[in-house]
PDB file of N, CA, C, O and CB in Angstrom:
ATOM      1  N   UNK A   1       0.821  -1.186   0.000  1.00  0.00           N
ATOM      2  CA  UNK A   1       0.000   0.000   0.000  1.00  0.00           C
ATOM      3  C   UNK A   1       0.873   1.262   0.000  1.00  0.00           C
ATOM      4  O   UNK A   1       0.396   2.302  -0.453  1.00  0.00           O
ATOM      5  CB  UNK A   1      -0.939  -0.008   1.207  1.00  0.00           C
ATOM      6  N   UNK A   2       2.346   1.226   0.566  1.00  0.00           N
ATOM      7  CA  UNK A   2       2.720   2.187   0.590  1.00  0.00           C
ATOM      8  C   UNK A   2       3.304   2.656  -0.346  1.00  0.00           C
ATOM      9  O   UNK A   2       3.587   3.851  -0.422  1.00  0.00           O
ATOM     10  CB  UNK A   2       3.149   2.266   1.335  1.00  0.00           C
ATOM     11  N   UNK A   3       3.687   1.473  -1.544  1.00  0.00           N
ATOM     12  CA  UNK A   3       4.355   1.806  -2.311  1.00  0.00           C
ATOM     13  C   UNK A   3       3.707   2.320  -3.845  1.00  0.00           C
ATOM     14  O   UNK A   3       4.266   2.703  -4.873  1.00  0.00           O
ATOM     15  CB  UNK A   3       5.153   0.830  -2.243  1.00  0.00           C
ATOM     16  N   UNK A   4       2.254   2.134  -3.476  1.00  0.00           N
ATOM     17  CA  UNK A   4       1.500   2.132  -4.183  1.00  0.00           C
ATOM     18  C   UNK A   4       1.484   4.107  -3.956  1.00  0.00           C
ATOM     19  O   UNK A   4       1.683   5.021  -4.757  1.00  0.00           O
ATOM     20  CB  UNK A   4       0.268   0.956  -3.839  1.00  0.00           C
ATOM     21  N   UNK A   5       1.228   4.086  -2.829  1.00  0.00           N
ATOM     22  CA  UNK A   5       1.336   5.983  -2.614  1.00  0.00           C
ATOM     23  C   UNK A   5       2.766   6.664  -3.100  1.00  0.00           C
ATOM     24  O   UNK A   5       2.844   7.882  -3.263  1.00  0.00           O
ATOM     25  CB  UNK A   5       1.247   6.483  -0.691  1.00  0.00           C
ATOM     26  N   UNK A   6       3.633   5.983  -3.268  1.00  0.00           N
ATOM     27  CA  UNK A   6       5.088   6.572  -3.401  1.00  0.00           C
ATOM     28  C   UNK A   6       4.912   6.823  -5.224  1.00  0.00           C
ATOM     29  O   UNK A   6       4.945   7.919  -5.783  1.00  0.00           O
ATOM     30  CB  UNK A   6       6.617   5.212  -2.765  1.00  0.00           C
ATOM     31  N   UNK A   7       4.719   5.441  -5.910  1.00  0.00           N
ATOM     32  CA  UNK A   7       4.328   5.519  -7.293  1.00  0.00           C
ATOM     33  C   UNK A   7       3.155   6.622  -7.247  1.00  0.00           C
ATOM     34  O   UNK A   7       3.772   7.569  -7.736  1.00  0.00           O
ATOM     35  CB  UNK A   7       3.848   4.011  -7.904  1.00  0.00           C
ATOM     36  N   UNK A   8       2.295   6.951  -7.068  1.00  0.00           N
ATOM     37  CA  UNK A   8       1.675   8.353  -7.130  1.00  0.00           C
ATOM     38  C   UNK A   8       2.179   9.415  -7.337  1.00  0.00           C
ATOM     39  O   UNK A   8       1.954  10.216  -8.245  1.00  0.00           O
ATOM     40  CB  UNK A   8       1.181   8.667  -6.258  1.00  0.00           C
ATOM     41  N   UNK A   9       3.223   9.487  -6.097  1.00  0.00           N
ATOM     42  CA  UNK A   9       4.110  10.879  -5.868  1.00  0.00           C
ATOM     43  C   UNK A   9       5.248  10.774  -7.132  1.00  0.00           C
ATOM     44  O   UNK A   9       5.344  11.848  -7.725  1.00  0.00           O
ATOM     45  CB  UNK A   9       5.010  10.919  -4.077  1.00  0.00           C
ATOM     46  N   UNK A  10       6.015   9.838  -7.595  1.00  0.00           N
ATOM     47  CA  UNK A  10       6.686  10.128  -8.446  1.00  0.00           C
ATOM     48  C   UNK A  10       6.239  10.475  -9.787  1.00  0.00           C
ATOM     49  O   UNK A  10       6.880  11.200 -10.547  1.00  0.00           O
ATOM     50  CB  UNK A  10       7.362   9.359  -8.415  1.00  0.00           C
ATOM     51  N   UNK A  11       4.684   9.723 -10.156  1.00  0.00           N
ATOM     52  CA  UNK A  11       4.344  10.187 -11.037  1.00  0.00           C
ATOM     53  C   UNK A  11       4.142  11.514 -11.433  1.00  0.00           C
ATOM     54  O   UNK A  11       4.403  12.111 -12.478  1.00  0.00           O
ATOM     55  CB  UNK A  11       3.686   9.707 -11.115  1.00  0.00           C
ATOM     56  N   UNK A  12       3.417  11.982  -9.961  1.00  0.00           N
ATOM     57  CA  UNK A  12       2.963  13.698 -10.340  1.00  0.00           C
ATOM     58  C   UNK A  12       4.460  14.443 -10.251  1.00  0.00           C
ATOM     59  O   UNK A  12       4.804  15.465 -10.845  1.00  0.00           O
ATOM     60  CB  UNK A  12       1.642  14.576  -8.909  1.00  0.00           C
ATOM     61  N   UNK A  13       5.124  13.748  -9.472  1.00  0.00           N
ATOM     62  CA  UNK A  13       6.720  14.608  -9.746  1.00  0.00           C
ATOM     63  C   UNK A  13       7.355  15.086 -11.113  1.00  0.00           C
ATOM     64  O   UNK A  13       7.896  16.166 -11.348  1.00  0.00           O
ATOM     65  CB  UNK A  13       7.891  13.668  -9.289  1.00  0.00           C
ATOM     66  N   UNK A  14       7.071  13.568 -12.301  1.00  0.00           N
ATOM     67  CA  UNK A  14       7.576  13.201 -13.016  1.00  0.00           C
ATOM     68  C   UNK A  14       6.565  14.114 -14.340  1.00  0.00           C
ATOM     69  O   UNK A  14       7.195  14.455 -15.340  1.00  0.00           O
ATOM     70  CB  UNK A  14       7.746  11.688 -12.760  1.00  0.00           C
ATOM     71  N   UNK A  15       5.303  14.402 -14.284  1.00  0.00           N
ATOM     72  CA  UNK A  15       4.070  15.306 -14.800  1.00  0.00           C
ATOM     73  C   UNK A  15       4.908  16.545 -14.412  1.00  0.00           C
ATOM     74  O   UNK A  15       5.493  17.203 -15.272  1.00  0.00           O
ATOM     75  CB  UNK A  15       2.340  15.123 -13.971  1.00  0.00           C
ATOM     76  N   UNK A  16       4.947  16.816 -13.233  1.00  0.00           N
ATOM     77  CA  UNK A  16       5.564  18.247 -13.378  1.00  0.00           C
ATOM     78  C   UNK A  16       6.506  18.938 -13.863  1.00  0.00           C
ATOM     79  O   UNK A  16       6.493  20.096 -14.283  1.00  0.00           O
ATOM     80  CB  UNK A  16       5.751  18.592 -12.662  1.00  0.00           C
ATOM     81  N   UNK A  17       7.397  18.130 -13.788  1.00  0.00           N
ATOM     82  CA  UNK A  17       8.505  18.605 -14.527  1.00  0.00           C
ATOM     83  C   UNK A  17       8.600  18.534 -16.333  1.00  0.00           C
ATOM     84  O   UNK A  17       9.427  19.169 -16.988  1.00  0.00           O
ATOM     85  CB  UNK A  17       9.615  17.788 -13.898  1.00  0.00           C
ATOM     86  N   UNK A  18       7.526  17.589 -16.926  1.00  0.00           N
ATOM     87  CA  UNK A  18       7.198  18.025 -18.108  1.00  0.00           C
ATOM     88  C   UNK A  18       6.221  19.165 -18.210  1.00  0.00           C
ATOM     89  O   UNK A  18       6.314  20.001 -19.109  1.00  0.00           O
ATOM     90  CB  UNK A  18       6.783  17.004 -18.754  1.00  0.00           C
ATOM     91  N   UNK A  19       5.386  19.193 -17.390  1.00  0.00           N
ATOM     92  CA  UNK A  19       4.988  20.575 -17.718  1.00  0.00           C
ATOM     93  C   UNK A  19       5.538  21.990 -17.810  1.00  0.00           C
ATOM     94  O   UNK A  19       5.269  22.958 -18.521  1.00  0.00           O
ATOM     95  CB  UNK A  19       4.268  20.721 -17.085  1.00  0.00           C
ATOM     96  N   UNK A  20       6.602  21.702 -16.609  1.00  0.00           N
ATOM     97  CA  UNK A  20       7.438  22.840 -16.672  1.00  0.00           C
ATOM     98  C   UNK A  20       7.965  23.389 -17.858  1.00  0.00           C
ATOM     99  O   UNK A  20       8.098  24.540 -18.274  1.00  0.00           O
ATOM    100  CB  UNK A  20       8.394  22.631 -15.985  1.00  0.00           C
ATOM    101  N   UNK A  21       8.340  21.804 -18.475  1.00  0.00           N
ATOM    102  CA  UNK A  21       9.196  22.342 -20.029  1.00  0.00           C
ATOM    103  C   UNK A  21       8.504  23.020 -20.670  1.00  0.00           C
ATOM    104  O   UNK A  21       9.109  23.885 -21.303  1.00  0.00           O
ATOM    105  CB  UNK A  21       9.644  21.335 -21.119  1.00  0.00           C
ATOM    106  N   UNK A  22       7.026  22.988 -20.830  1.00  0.00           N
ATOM    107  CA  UNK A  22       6.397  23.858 -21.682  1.00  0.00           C
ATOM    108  C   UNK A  22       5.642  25.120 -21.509  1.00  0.00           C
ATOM    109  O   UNK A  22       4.653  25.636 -22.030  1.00  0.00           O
ATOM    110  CB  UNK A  22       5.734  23.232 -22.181  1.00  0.00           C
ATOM    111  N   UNK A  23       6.720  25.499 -20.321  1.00  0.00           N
ATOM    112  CA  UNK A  23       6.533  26.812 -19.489  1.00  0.00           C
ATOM    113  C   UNK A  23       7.132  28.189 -20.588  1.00  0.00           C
ATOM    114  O   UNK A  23       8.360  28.209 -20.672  1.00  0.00           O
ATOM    115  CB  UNK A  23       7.611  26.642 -17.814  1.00  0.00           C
ATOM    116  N   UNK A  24       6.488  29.151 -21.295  1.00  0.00           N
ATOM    117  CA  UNK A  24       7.271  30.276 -21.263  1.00  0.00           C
ATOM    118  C   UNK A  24       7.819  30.951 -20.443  1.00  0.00           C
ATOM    119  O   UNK A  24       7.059  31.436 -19.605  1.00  0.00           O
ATOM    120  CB  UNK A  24       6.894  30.915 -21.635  1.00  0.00           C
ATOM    121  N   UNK A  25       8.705  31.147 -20.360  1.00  0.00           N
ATOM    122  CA  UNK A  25       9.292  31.810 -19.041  1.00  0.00           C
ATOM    123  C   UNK A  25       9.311  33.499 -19.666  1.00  0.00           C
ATOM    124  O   UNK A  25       9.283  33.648 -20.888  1.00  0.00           O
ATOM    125  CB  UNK A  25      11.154  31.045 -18.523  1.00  0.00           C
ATOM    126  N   UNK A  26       9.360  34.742 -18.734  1.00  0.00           N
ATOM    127  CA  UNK A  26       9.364  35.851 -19.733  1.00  0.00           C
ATOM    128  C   UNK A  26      11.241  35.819 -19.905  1.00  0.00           C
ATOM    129  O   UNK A  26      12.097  35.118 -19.365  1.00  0.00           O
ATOM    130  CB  UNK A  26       8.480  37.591 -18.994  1.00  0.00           C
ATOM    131  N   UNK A  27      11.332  37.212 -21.168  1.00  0.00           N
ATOM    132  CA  UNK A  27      12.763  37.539 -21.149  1.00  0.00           C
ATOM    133  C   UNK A  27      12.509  38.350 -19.673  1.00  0.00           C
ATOM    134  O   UNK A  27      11.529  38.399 -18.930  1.00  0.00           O
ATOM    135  CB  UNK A  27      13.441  38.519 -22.661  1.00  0.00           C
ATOM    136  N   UNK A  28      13.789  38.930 -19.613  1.00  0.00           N
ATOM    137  CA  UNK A  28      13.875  40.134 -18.843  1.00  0.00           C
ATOM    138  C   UNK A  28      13.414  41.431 -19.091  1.00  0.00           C
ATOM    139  O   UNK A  28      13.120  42.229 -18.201  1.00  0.00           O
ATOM    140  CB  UNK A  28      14.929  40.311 -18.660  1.00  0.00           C
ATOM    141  N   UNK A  29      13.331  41.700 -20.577  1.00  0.00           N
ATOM    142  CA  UNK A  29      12.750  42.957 -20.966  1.00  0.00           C
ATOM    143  C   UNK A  29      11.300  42.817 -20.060  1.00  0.00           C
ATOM    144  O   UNK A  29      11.027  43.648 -19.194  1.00  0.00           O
ATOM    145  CB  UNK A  29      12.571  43.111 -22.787  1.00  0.00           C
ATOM    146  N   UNK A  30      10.578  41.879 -20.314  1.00  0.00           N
ATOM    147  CA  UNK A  30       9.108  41.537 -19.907  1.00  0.00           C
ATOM    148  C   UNK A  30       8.726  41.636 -18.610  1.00  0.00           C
ATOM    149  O   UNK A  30       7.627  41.898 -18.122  1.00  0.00           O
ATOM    150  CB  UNK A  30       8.760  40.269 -20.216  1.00  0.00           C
ATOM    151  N   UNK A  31       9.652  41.422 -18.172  1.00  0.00           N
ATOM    152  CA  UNK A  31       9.841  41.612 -16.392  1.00  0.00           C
ATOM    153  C   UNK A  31      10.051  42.393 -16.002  1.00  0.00           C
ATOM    154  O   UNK A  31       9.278  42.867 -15.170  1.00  0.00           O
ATOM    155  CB  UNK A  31      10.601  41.124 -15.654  1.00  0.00           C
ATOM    156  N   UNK A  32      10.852  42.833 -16.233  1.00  0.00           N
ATOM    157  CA  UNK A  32      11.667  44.529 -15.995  1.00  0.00           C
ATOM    158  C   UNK A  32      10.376  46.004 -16.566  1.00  0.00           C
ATOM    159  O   UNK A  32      10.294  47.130 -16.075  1.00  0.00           O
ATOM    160  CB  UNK A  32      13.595  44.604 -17.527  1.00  0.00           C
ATOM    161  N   UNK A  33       9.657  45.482 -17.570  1.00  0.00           N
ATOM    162  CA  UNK A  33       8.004  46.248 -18.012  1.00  0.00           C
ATOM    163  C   UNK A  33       7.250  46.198 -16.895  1.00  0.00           C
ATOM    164  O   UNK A  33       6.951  47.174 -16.208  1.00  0.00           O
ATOM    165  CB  UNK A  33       6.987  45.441 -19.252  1.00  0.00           C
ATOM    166  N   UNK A  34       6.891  44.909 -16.673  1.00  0.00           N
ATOM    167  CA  UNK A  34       5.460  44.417 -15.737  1.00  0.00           C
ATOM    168  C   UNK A  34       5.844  45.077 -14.304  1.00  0.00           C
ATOM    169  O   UNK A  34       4.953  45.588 -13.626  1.00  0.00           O
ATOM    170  CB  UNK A  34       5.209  42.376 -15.539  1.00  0.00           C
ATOM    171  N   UNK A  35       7.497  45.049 -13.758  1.00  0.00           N
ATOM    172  CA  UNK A  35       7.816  45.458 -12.440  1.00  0.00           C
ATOM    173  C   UNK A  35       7.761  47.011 -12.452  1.00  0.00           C
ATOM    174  O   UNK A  35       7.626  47.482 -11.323  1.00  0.00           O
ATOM    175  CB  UNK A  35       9.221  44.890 -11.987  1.00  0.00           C
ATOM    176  N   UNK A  36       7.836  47.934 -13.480  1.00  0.00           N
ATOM    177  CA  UNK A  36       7.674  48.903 -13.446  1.00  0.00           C
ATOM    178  C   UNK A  36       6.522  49.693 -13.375  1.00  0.00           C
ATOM    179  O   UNK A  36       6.311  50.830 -12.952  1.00  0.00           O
ATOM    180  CB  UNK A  36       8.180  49.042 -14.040  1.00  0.00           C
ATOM    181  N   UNK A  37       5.587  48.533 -14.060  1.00  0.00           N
ATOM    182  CA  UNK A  37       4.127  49.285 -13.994  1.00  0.00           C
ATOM    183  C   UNK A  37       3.434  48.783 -12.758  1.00  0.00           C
ATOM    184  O   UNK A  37       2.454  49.450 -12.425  1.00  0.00           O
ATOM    185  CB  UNK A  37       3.112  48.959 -15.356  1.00  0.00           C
ATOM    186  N   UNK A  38       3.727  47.781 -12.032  1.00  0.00           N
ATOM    187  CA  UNK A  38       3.379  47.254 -10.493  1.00  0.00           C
ATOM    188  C   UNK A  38       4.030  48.670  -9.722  1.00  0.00           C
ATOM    189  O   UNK A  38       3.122  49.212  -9.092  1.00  0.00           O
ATOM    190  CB  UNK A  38       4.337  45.449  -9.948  1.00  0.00           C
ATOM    191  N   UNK A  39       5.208  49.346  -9.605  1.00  0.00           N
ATOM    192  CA  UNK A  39       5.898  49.818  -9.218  1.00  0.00           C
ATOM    193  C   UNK A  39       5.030  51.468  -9.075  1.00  0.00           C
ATOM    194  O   UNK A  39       4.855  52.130  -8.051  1.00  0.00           O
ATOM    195  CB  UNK A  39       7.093  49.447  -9.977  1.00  0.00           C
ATOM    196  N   UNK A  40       4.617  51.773 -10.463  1.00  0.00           N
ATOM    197  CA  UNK A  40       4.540  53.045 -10.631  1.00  0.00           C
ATOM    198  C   UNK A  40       2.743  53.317 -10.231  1.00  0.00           C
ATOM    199  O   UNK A  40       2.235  54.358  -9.816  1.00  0.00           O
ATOM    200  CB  UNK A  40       5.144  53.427 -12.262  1.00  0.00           C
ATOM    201  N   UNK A  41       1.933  51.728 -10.586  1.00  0.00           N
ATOM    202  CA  UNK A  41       0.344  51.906 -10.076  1.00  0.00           C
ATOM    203  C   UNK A  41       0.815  52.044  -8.632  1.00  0.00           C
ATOM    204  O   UNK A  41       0.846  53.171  -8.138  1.00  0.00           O
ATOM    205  CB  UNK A  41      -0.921  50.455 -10.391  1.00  0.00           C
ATOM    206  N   UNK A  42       1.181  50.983  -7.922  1.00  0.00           N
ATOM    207  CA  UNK A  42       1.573  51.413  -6.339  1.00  0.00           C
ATOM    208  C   UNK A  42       1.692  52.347  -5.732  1.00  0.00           C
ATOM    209  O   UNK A  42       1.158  52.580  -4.648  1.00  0.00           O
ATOM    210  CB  UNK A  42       2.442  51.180  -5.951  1.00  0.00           C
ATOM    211  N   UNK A  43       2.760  53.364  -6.629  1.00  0.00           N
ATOM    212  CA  UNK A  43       2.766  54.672  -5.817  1.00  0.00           C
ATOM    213  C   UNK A  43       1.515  55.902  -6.248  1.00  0.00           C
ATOM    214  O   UNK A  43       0.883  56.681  -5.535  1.00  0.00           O
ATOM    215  CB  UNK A  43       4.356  55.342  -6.081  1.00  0.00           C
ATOM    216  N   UNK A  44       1.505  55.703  -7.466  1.00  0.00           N
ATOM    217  CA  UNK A  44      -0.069  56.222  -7.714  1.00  0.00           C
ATOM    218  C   UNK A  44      -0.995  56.515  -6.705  1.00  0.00           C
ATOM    219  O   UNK A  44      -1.300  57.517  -6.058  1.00  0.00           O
ATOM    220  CB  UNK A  44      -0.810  55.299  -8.411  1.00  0.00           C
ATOM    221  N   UNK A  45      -1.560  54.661  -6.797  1.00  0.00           N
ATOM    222  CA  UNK A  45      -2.286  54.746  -5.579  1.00  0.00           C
ATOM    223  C   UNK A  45      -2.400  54.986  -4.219  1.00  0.00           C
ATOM    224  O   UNK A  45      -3.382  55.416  -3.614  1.00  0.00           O
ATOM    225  CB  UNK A  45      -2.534  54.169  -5.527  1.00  0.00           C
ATOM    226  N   UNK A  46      -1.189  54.635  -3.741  1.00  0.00           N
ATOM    227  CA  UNK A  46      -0.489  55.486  -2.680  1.00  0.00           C
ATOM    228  C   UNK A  46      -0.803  57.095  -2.079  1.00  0.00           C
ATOM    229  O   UNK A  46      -1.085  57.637  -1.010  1.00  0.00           O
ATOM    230  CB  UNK A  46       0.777  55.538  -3.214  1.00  0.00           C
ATOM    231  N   UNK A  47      -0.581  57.425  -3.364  1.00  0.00           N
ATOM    232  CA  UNK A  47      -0.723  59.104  -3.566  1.00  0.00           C
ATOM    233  C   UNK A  47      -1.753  59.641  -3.752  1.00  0.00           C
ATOM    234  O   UNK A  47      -2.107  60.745  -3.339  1.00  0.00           O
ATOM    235  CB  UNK A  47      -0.127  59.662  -4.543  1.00  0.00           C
ATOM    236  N   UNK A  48      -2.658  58.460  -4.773  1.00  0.00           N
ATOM    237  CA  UNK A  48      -4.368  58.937  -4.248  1.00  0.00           C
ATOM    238  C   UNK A  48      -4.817  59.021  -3.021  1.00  0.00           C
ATOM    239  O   UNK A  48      -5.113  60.096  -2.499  1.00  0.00           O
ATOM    240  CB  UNK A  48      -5.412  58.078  -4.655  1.00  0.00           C
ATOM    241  N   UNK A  49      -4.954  57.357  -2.174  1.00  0.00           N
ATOM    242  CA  UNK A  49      -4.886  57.767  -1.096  1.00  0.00           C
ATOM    243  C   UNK A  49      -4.779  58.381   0.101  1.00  0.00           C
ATOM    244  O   UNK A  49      -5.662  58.478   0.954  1.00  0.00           O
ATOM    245  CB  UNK A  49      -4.806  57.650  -1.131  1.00  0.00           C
ATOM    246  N   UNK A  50      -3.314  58.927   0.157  1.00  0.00           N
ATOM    247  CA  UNK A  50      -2.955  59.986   0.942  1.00  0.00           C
ATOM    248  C   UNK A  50      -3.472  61.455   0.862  1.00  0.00           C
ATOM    249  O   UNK A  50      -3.800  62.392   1.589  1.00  0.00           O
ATOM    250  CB  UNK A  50      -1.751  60.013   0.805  1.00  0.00           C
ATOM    251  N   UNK A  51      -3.349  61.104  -0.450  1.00  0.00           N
ATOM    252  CA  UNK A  51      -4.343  62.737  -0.629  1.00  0.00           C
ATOM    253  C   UNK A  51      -6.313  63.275  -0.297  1.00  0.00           C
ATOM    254  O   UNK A  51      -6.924  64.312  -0.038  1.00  0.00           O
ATOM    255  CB  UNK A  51      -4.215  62.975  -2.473  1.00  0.00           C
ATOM    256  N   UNK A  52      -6.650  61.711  -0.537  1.00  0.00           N
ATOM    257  CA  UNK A  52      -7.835  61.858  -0.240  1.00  0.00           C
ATOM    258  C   UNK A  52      -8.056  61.383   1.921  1.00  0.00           C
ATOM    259  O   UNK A  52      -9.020  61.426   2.685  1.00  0.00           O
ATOM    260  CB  UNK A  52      -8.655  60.743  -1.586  1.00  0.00           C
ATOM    261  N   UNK A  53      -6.976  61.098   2.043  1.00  0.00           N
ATOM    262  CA  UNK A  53      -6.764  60.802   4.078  1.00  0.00           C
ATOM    263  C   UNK A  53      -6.496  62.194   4.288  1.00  0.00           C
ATOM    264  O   UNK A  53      -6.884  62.664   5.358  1.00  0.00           O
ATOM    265  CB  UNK A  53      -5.102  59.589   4.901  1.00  0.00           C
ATOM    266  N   UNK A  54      -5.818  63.060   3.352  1.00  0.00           N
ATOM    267  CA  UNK A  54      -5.615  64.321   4.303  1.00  0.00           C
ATOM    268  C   UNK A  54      -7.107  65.202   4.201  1.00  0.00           C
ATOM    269  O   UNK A  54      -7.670  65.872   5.067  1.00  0.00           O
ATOM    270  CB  UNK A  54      -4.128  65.376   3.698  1.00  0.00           C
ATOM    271  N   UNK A  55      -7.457  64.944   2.932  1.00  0.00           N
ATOM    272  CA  UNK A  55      -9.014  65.761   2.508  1.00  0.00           C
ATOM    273  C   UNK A  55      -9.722  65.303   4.020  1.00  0.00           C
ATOM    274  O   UNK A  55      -9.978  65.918   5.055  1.00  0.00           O
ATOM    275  CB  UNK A  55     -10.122  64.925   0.699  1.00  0.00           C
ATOM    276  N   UNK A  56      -9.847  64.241   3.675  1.00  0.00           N
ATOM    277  CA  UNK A  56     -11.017  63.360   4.429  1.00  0.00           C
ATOM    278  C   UNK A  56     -10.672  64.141   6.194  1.00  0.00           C
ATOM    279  O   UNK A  56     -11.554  64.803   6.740  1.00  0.00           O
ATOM    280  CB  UNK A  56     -10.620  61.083   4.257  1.00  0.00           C
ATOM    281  N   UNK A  57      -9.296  63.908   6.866  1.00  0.00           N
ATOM    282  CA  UNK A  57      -8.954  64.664   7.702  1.00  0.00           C
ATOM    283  C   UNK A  57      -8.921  66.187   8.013  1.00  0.00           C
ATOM    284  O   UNK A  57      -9.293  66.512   9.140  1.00  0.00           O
ATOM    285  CB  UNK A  57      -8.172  64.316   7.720  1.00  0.00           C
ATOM    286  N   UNK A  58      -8.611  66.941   7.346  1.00  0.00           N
ATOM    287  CA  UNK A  58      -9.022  68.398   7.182  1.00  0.00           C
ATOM    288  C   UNK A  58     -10.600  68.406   7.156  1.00  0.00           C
ATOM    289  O   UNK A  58     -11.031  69.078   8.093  1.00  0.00           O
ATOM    290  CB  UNK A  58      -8.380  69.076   5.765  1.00  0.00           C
ATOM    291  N   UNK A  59     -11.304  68.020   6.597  1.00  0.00           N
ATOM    292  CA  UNK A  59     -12.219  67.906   6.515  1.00  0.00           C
ATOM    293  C   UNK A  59     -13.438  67.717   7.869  1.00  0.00           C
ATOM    294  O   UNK A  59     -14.226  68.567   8.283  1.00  0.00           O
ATOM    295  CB  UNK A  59     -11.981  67.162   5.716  1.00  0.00           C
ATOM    296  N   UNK A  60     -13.224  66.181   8.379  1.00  0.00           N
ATOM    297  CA  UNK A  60     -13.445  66.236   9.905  1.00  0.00           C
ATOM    298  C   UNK A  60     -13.034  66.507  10.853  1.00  0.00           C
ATOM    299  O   UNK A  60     -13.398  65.932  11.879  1.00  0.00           O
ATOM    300  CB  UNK A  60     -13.584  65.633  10.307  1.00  0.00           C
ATOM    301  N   UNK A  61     -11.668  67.969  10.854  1.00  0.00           N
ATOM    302  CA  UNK A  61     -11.214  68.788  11.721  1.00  0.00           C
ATOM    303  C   UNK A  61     -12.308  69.819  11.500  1.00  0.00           C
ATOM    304  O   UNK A  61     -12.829  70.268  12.521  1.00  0.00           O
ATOM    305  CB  UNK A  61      -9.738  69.190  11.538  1.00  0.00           C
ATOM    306  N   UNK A  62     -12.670  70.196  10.504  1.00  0.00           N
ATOM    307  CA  UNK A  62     -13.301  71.141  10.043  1.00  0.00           C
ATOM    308  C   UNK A  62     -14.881  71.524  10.547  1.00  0.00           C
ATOM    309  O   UNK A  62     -15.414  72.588  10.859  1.00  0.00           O
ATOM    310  CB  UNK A  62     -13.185  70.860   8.780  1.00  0.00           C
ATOM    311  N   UNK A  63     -15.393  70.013  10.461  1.00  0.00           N
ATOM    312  CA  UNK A  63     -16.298  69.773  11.201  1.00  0.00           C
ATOM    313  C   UNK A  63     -16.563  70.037  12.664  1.00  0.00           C
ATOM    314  O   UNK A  63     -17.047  71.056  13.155  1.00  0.00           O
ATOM    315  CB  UNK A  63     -16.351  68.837  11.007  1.00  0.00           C
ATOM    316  N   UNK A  64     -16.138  68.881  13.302  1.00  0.00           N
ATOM    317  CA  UNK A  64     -15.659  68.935  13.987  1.00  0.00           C
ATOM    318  C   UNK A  64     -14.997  69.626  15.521  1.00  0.00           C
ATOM    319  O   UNK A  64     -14.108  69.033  16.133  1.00  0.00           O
ATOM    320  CB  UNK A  64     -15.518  68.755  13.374  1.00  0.00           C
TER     321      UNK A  64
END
């Protein structure tokens, strides 16, 4: 029985690593794109944020 579970595991071991092969992997150009635009929405939003926490704060000082 146990070896019956071990043949399982090597199989899906043995599946994975062919799948891998038919992995595109990106270049670096592609990476070095995608990390920049993760990079630059981040601070964006960031900056929306903050700007609408200080509104929102001035705001219910104002009140307040």
């Amino acid at each position: 029985m146990g070896s019956l579970k071990m043949d399982k595991i090597k199989t899906f071991v043995k599946e994975c690593a062919v799948e891998l092969k038919k992995v595109v992997w990106p270049n670096r150009d592609d990476v070095l794109a995608s990390v920049k635009v993760v990079v630059f929405s981040t601070v964006a939003v960031a900056i929306v944020l903050g700007l609408l926490d200080v509104a929102f704060t001035s705001f219910m000082r104002f009140v307040f």
